[in-house]
N, CA, C and O atoms as a CHARMM CRD file, in Angstrom:
* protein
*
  308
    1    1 UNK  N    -51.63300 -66.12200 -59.93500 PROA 1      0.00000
    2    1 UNK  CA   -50.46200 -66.62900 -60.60100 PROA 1      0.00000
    3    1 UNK  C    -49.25700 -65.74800 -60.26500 PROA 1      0.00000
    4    1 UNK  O    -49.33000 -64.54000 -60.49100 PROA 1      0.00000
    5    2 UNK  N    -48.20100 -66.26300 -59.75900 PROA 2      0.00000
    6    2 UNK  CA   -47.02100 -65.80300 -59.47900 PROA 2      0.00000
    7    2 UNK  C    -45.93600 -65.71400 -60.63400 PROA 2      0.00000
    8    2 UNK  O    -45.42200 -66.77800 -60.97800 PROA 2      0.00000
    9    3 UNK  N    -45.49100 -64.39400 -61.34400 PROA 3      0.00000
   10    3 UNK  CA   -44.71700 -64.48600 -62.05200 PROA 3      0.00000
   11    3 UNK  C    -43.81900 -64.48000 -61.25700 PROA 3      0.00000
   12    3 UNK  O    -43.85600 -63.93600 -60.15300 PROA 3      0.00000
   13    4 UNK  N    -42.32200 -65.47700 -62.03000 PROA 4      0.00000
   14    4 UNK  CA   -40.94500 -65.44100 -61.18300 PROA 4      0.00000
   15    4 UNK  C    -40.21500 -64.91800 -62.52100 PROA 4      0.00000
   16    4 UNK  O    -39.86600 -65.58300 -63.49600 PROA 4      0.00000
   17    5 UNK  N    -40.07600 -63.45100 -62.27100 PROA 5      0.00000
   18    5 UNK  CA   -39.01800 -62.26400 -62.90500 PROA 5      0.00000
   19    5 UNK  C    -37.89500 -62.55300 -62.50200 PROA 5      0.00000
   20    5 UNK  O    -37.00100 -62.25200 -63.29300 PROA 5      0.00000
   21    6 UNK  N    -37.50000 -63.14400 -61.33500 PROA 6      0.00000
   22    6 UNK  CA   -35.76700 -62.82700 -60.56600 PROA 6      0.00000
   23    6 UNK  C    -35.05000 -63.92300 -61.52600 PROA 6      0.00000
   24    6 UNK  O    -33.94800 -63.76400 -62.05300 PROA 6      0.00000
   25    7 UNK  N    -35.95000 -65.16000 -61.66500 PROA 7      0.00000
   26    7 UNK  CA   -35.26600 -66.01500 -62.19600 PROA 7      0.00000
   27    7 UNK  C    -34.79900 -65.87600 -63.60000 PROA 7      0.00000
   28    7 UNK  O    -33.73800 -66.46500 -63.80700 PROA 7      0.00000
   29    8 UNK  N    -35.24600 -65.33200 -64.49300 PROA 8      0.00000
   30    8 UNK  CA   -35.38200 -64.86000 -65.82500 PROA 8      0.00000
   31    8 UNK  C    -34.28500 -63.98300 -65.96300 PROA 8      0.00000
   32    8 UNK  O    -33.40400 -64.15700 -66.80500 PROA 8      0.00000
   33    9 UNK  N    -34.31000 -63.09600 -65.20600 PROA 9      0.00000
   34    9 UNK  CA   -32.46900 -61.85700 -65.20300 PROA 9      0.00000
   35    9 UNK  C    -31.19800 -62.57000 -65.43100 PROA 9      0.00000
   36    9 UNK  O    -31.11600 -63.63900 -64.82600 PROA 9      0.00000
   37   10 UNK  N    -30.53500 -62.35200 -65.90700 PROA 10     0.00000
   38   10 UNK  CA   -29.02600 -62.55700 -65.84000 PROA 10     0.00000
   39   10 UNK  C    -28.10600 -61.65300 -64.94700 PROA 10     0.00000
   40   10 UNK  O    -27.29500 -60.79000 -65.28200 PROA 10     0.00000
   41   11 UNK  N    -28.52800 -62.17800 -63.53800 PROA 11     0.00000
   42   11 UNK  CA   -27.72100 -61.42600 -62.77600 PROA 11     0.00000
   43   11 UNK  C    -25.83300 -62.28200 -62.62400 PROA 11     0.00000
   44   11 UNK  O    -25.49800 -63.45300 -62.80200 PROA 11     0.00000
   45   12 UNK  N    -25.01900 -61.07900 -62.24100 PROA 12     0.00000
   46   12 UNK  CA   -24.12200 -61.25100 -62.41500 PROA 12     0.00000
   47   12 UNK  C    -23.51000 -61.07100 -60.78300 PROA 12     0.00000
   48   12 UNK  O    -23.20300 -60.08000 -60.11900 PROA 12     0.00000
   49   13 UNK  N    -23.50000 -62.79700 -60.46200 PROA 13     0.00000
   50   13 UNK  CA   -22.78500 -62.43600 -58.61800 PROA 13     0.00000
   51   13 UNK  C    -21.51600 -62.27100 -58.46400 PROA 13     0.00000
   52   13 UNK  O    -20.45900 -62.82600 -58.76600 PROA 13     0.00000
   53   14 UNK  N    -22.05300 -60.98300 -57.68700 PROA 14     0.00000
   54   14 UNK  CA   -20.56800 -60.60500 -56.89900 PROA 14     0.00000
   55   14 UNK  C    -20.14100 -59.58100 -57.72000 PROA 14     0.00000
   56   14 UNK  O    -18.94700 -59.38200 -57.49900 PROA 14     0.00000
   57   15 UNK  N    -20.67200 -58.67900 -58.75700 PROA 15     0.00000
   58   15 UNK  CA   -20.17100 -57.60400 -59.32400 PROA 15     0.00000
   59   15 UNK  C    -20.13900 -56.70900 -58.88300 PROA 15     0.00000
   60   15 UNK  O    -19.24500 -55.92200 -59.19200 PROA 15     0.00000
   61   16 UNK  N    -21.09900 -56.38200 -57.93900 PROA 16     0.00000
   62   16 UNK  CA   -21.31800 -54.89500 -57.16700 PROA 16     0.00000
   63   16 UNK  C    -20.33500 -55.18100 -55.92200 PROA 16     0.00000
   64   16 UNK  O    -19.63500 -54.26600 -55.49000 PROA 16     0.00000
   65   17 UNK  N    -20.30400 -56.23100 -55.46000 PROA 17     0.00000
   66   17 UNK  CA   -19.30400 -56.45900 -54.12600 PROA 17     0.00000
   67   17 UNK  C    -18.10800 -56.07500 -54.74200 PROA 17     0.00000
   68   17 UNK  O    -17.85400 -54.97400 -54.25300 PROA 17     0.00000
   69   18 UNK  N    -17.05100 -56.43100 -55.71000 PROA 18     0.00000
   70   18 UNK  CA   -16.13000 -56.13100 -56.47800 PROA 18     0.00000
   71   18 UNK  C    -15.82100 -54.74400 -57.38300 PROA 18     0.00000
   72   18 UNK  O    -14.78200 -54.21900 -57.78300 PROA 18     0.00000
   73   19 UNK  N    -17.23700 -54.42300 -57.49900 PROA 19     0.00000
   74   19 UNK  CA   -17.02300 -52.74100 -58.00100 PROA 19     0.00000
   75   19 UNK  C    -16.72400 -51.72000 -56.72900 PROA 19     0.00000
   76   19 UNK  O    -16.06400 -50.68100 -56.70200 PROA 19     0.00000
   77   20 UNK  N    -17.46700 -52.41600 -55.67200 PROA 20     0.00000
   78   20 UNK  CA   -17.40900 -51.55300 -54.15400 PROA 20     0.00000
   79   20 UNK  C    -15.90500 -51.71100 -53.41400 PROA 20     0.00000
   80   20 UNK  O    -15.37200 -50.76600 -52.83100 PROA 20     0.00000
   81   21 UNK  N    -15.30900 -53.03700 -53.52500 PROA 21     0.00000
   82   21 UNK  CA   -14.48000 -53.45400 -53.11000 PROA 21     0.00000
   83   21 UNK  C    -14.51600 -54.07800 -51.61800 PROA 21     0.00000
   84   21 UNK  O    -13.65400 -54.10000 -50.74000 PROA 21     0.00000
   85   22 UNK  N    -15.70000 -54.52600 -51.65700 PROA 22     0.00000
   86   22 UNK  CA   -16.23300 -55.31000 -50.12900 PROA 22     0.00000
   87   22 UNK  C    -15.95000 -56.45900 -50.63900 PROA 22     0.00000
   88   22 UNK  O    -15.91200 -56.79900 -51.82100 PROA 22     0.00000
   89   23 UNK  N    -15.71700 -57.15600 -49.51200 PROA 23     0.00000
   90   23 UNK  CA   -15.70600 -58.86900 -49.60500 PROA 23     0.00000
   91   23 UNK  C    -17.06100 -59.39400 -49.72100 PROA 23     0.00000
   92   23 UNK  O    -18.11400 -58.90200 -49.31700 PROA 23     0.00000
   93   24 UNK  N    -16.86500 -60.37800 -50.28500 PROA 24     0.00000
   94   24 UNK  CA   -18.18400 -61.33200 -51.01200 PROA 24     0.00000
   95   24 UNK  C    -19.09400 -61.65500 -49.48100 PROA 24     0.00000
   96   24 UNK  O    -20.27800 -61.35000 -49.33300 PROA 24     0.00000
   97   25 UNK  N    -18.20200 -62.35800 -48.39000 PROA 25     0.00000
   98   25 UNK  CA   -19.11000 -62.49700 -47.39900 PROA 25     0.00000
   99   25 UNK  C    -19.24400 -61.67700 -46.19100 PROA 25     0.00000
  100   25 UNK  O    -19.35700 -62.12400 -45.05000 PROA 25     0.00000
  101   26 UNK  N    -19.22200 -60.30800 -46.56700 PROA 26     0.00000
  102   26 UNK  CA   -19.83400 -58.81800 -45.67700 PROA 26     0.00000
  103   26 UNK  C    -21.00900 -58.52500 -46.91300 PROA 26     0.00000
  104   26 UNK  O    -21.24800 -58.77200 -48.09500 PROA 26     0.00000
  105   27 UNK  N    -21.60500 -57.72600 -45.57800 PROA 27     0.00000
  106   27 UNK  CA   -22.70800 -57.15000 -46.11200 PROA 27     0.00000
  107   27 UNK  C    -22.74900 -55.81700 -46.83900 PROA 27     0.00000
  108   27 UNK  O    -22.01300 -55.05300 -46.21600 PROA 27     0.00000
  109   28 UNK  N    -23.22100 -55.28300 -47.75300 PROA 28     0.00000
  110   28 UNK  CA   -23.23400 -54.09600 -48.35600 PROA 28     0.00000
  111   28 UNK  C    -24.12300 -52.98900 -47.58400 PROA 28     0.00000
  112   28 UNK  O    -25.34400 -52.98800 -47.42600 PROA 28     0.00000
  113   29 UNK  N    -23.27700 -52.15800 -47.19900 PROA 29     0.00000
  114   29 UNK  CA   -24.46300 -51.49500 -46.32200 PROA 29     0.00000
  115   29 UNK  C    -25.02100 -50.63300 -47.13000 PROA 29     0.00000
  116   29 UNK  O    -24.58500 -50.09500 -48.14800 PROA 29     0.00000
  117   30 UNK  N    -26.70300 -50.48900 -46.22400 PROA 30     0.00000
  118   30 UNK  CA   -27.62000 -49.32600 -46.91300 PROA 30     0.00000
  119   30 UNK  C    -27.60900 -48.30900 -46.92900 PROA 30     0.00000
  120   30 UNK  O    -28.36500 -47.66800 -47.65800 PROA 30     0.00000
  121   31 UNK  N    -26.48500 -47.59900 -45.88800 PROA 31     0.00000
  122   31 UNK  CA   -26.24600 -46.16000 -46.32600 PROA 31     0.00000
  123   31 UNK  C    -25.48900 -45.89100 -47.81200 PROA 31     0.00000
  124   31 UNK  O    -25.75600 -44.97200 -48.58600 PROA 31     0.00000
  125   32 UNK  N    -24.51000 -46.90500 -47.99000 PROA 32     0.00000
  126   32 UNK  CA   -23.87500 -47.01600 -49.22800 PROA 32     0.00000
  127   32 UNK  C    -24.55200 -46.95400 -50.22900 PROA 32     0.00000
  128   32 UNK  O    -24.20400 -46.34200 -51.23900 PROA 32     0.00000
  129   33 UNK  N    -25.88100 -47.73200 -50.06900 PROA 33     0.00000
  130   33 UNK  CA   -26.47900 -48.11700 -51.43200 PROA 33     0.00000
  131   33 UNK  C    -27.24600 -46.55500 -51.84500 PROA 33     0.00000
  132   33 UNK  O    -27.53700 -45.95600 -52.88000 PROA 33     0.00000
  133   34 UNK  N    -27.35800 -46.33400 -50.41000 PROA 34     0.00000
  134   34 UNK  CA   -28.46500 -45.04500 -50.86000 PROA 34     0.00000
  135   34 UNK  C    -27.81300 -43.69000 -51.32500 PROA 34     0.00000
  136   34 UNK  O    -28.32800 -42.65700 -51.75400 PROA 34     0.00000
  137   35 UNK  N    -26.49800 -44.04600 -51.09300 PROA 35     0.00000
  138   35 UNK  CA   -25.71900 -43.02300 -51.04600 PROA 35     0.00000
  139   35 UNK  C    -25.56300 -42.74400 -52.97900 PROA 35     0.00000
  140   35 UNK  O    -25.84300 -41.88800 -53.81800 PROA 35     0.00000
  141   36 UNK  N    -25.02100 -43.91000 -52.90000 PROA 36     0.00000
  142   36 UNK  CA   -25.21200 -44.26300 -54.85400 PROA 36     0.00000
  143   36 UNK  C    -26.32900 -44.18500 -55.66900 PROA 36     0.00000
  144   36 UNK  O    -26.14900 -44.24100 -56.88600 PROA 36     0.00000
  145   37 UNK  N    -27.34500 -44.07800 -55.26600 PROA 37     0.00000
  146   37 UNK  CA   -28.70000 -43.98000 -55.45200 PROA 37     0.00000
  147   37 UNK  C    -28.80400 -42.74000 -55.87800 PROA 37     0.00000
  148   37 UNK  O    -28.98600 -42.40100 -57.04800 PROA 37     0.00000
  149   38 UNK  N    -28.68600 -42.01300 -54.90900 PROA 38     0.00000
  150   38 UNK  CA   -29.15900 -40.29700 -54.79400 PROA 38     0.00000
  151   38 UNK  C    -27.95100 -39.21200 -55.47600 PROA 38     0.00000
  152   38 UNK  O    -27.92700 -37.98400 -55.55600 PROA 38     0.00000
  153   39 UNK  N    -27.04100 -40.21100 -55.88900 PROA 39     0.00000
  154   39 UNK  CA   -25.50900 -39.14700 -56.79600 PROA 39     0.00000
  155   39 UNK  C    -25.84000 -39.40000 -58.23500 PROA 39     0.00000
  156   39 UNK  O    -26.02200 -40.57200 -58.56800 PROA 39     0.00000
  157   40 UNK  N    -25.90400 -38.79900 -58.80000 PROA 40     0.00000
  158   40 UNK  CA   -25.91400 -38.38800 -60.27800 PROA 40     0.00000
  159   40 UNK  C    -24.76400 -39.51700 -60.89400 PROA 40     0.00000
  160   40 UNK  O    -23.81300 -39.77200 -60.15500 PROA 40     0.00000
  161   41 UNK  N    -24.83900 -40.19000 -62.22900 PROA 41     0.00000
  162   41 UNK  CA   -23.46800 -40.73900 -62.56700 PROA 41     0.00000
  163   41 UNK  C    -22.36000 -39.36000 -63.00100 PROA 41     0.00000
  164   41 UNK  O    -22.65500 -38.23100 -63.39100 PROA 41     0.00000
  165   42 UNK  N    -21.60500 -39.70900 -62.86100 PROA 42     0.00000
  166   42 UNK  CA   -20.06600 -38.94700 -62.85700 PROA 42     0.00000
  167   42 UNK  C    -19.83900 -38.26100 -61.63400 PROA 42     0.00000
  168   42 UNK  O    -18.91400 -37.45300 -61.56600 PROA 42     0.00000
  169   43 UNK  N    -20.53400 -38.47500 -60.71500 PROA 43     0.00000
  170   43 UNK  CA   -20.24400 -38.38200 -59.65700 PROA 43     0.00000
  171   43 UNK  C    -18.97900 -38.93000 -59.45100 PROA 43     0.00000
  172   43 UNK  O    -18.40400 -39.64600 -60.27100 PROA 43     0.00000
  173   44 UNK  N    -18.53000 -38.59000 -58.33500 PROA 44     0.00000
  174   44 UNK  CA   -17.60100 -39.45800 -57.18700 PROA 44     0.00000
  175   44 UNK  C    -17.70900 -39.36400 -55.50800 PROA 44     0.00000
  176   44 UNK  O    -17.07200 -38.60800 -54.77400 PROA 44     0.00000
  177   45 UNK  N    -18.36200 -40.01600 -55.26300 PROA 45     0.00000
  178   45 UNK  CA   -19.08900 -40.18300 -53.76700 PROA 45     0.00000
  179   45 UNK  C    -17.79300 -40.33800 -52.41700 PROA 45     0.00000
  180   45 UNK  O    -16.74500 -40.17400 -53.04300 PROA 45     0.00000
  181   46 UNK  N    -17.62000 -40.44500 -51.73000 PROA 46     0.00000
  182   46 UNK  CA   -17.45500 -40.90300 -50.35600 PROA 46     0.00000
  183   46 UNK  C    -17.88200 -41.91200 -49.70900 PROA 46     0.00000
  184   46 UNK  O    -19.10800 -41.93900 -49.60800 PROA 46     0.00000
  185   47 UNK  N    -17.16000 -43.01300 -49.08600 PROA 47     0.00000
  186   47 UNK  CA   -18.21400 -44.38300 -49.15200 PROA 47     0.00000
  187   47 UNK  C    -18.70200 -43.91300 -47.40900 PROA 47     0.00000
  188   47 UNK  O    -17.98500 -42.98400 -47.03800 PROA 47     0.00000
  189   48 UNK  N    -19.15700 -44.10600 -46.92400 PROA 48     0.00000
  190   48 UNK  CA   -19.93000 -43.38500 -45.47900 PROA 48     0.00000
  191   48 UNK  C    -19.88900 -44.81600 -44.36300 PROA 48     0.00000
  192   48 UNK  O    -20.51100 -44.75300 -43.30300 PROA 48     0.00000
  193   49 UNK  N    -18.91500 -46.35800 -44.82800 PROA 49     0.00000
  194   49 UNK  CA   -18.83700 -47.03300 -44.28200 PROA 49     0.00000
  195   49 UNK  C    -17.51200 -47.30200 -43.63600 PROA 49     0.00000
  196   49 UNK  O    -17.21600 -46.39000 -42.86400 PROA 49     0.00000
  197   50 UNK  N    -16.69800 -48.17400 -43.69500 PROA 50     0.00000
  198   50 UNK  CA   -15.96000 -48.59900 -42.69100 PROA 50     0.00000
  199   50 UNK  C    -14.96800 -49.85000 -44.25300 PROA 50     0.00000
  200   50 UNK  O    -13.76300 -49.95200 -44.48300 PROA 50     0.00000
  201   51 UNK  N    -15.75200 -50.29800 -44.71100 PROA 51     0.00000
  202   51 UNK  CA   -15.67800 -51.32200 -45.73600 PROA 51     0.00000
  203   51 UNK  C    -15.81900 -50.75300 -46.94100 PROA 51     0.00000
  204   51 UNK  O    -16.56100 -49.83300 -47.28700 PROA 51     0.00000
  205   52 UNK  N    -14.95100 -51.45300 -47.61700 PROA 52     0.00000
  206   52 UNK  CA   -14.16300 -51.03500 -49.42900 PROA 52     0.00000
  207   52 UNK  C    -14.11200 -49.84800 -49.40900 PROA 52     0.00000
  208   52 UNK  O    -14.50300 -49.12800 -48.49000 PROA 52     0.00000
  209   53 UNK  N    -13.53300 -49.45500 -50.60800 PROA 53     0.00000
  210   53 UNK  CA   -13.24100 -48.27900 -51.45400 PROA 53     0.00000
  211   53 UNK  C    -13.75200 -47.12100 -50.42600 PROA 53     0.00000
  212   53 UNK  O    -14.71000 -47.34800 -49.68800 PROA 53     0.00000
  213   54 UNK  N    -13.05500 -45.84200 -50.41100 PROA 54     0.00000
  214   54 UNK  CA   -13.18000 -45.03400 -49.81700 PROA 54     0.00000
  215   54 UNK  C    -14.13400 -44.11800 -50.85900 PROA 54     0.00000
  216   54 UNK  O    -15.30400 -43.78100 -50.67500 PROA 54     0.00000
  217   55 UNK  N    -13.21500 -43.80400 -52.08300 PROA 55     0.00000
  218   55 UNK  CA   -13.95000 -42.79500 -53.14000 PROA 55     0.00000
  219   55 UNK  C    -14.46400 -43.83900 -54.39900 PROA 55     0.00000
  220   55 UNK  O    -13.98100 -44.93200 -54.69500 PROA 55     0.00000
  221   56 UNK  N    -15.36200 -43.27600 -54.89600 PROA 56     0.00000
  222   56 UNK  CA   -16.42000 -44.79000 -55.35600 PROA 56     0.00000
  223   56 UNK  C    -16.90400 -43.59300 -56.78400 PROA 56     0.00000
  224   56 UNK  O    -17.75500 -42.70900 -56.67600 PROA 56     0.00000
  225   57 UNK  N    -16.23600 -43.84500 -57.81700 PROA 57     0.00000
  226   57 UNK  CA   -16.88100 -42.95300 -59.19000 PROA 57     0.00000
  227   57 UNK  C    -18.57100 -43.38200 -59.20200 PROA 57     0.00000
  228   57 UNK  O    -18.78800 -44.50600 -58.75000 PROA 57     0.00000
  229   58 UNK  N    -19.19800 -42.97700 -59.44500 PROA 58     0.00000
  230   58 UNK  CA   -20.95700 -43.21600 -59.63300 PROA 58     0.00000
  231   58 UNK  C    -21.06900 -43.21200 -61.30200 PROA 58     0.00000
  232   58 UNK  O    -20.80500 -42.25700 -62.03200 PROA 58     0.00000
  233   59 UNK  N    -21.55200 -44.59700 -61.72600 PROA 59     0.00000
  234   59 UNK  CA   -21.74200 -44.82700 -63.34100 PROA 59     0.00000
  235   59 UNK  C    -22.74900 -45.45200 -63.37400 PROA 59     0.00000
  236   59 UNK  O    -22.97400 -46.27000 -62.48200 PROA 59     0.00000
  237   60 UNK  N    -23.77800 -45.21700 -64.56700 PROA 60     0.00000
  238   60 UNK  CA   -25.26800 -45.36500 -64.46800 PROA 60     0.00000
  239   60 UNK  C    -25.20800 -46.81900 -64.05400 PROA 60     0.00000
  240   60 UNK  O    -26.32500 -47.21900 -63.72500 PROA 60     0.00000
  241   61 UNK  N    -24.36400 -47.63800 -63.97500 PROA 61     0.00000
  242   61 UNK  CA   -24.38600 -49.15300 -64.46000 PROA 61     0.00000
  243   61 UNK  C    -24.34800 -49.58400 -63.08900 PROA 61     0.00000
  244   61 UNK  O    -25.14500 -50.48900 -62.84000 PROA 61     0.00000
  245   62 UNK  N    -23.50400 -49.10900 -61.95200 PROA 62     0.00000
  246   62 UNK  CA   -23.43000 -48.94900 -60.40300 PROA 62     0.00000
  247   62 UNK  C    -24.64700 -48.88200 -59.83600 PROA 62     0.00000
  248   62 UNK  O    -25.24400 -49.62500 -59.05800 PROA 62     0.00000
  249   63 UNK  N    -25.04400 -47.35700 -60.62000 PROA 63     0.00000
  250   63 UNK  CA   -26.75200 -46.93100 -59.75100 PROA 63     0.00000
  251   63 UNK  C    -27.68500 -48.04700 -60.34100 PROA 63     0.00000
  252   63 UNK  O    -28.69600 -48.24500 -59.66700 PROA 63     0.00000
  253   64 UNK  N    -27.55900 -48.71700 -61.32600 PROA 64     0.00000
  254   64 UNK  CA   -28.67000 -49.59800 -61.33400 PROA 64     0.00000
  255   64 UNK  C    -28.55300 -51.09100 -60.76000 PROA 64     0.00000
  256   64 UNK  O    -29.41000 -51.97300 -60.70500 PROA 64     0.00000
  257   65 UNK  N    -27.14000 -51.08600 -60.32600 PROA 65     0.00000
  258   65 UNK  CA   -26.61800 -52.66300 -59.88000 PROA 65     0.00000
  259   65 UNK  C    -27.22600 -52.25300 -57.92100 PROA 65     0.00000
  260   65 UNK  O    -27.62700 -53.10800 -57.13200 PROA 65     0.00000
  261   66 UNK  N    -27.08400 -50.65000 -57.61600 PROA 66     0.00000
  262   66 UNK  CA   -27.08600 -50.45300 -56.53600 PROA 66     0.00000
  263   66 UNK  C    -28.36200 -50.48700 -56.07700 PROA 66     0.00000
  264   66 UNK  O    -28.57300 -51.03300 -54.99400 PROA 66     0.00000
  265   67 UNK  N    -29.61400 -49.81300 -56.94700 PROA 67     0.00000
  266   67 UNK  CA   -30.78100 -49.99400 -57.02700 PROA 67     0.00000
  267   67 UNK  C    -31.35600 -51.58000 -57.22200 PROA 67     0.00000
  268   67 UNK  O    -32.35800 -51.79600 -56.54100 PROA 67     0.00000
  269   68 UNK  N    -31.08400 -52.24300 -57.69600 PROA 68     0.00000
  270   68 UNK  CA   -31.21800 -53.87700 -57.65700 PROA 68     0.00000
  271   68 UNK  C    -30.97700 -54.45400 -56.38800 PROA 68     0.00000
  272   68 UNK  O    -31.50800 -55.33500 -55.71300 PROA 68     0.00000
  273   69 UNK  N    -30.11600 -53.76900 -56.28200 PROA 69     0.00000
  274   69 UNK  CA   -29.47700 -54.72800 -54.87900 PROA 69     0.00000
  275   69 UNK  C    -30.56500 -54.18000 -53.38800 PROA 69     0.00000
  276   69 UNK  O    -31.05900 -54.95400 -52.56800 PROA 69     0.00000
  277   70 UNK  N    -30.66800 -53.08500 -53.39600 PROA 70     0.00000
  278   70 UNK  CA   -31.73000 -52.32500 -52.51600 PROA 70     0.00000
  279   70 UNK  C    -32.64600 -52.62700 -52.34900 PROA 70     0.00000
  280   70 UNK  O    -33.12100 -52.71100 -51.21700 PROA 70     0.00000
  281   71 UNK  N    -33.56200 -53.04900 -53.92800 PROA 71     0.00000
  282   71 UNK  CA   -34.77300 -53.75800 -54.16400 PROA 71     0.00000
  283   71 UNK  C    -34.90600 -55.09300 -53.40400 PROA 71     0.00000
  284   71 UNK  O    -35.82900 -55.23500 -52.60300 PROA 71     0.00000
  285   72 UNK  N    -33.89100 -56.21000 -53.66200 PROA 72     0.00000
  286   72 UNK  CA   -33.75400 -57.06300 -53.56600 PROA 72     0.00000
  287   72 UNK  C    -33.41800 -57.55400 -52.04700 PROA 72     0.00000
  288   72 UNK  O    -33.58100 -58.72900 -51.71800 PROA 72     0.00000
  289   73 UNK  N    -33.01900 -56.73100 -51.30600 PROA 73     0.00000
  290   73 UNK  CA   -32.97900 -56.39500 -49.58500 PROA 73     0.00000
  291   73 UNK  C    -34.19800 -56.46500 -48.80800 PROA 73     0.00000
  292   73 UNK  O    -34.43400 -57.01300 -47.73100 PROA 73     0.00000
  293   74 UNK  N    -34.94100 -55.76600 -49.61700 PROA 74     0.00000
  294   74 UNK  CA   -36.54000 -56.01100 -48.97900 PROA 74     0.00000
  295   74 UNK  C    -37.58300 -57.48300 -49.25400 PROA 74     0.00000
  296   74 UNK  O    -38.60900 -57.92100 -48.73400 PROA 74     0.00000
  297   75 UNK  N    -36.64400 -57.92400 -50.39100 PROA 75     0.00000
  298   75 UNK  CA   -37.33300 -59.20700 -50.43400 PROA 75     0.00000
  299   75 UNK  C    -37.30000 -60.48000 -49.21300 PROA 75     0.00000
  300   75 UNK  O    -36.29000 -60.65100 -48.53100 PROA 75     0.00000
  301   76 UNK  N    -38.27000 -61.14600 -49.08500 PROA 76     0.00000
  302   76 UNK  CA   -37.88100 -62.19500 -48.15200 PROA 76     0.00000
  303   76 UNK  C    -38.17100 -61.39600 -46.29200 PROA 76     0.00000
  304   76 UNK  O    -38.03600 -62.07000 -45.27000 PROA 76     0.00000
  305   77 UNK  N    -38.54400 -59.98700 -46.29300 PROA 77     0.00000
  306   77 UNK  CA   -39.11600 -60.19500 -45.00200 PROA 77     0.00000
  307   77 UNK  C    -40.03700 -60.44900 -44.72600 PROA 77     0.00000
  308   77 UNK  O    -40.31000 -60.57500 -43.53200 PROA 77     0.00000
């Protein structure tokens, strides 16, 4: 039996694209994500891409939108 968890979330599209300041149809890159991952909140990171925001505050709410999104990258190969 296959539970479907994804469907059940109240995810909210396009929040992390808009907190990052990337456009909706670019990709979020994975150095970014990991970058947010591995900073403490109250951080303030360096974005290590090319796309949005240069300096990026780190708030628990980021690292877990950033961690979702990471998760959710590996789905579907």
């Amino acid at each position: 039996m296959v539970i479907k968890w994804i469907q059940k979330i109240r995810l909210k599209k396009g929040v992390l694209h808009r907190q990052l300041g990337i456009p909706s149809d670019k990709k979020i890159p994975m150095a970014l994500l990991n970058k947010i991952i591995k900073a403490k909140p109250g951080d303030v990171i360096s974005n290590p891409s090319v796309l949005g925001k240069k300096k990026i505050k780190v708030t628990s709410v980021l690292e877990k939108r950033a961690n979702l999104a990471r998760n959710l990258k590996g789905i579907g190969k």
